[in-house]
C-alpha positions as CSV (number, residue, x, y, z in Angstrom):
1,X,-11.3,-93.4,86.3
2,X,-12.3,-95.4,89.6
3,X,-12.1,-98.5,87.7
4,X,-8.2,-97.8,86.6
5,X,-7.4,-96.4,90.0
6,X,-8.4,-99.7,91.7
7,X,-7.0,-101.9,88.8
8,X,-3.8,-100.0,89.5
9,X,-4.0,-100.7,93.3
10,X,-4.7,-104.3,92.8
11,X,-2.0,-104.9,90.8
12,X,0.4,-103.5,93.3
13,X,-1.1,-105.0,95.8
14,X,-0.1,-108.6,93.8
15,X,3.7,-107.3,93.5
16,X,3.5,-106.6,97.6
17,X,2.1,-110.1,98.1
18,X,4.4,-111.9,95.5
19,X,7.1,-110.3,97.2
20,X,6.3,-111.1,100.3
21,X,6.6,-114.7,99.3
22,X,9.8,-114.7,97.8
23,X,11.0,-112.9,100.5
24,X,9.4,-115.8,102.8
25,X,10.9,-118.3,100.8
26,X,14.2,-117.1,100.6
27,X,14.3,-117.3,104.4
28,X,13.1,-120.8,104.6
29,X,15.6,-122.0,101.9
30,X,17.8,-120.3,102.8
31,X,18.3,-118.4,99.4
32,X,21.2,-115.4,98.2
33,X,20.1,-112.6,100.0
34,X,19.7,-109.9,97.0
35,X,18.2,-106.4,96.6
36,X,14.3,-106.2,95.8
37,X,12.2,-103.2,94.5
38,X,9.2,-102.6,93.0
39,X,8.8,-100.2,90.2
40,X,6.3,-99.0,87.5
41,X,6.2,-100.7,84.1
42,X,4.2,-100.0,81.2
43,X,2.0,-102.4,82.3
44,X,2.5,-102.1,86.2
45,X,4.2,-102.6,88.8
46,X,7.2,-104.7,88.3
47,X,9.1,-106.6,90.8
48,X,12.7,-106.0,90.3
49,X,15.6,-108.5,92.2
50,X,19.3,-107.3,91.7
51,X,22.1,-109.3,92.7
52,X,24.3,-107.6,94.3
53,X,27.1,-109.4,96.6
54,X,30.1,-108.1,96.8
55,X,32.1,-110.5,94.9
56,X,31.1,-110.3,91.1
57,X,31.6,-114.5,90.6
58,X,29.0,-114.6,93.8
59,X,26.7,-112.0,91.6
60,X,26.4,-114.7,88.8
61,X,26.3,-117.4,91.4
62,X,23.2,-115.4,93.5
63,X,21.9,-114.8,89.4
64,X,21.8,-118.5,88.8
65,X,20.3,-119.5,92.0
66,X,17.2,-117.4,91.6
67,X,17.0,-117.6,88.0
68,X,16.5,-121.3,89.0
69,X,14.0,-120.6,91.5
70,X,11.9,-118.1,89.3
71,X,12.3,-120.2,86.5
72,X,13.2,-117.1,84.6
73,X,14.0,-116.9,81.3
74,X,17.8,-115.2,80.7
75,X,19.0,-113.2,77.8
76,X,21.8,-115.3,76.1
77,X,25.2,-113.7,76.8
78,X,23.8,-110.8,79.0
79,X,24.3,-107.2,77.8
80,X,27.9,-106.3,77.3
81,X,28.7,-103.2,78.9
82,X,33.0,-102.4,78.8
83,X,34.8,-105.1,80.4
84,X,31.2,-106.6,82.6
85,X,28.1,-107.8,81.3
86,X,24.6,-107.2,82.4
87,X,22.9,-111.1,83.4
88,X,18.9,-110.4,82.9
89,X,16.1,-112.7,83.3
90,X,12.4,-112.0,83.0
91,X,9.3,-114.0,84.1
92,X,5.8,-113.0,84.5
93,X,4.4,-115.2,87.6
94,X,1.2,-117.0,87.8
95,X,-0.2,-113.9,89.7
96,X,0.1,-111.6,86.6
97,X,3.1,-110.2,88.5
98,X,6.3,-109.4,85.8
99,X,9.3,-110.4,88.1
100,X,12.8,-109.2,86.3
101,X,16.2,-110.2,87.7
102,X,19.2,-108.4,87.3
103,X,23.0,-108.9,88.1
104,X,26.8,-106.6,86.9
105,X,29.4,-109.6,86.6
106,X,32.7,-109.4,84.7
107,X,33.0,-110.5,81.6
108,X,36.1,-112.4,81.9
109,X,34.5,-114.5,84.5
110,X,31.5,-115.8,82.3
């Protein structure tokens, strides 16, 4: 049990400290300010960044810019949902840390 306890720890501990970096870097690039979490995946933590400007055509924009950035991989199209669409891109970082990005645009401005 001790030995999944402090696996469990460890790996939040490399979500804290990967976000602590992007967070770092985002400031010194002076990156879109978006929303970060970190929640509990299947197979830990996961870093979650969600776009979330005001403006949906700054949403994408702030999307594309760290999709760059992560070098995340984006489901084609997004996820339809009524007249918007759900941009998502996933990458797991060289840290083992999963890092998902997420942003609500409207679908006729894709």
């Amino acid at each position: 049990m001790s030995n999944v306890l402090d696996e469990r720890r460890g790996s939040q501990q490399r979500a804290y400290t990967t976000l602590g970096r992007l967070l770092a870097r985002a400031d010194a690039e002076h990156l879109p300010a978006i929303s970060w979490t970190i929640t509990d995946g299947c197979s830990g933590p996961t870093l979650v960044g969600e776009c979330v400007a005001t403006d949906p055509v700054q949403r994408q924009d702030d999307f594309e810019v760290w999709r760059r950035v992560l070098d995340a991989e984006a489901w084609p199209g997004g996820l339809r949902r009524g007249v918007g669409v759900h941009l998502h891109a996933s990458v797991t970082g060289e840290d083992g840390v999963s890092i998902s990005l997420g942003a609500d645009v409207l679908a006729e401005g894709m």
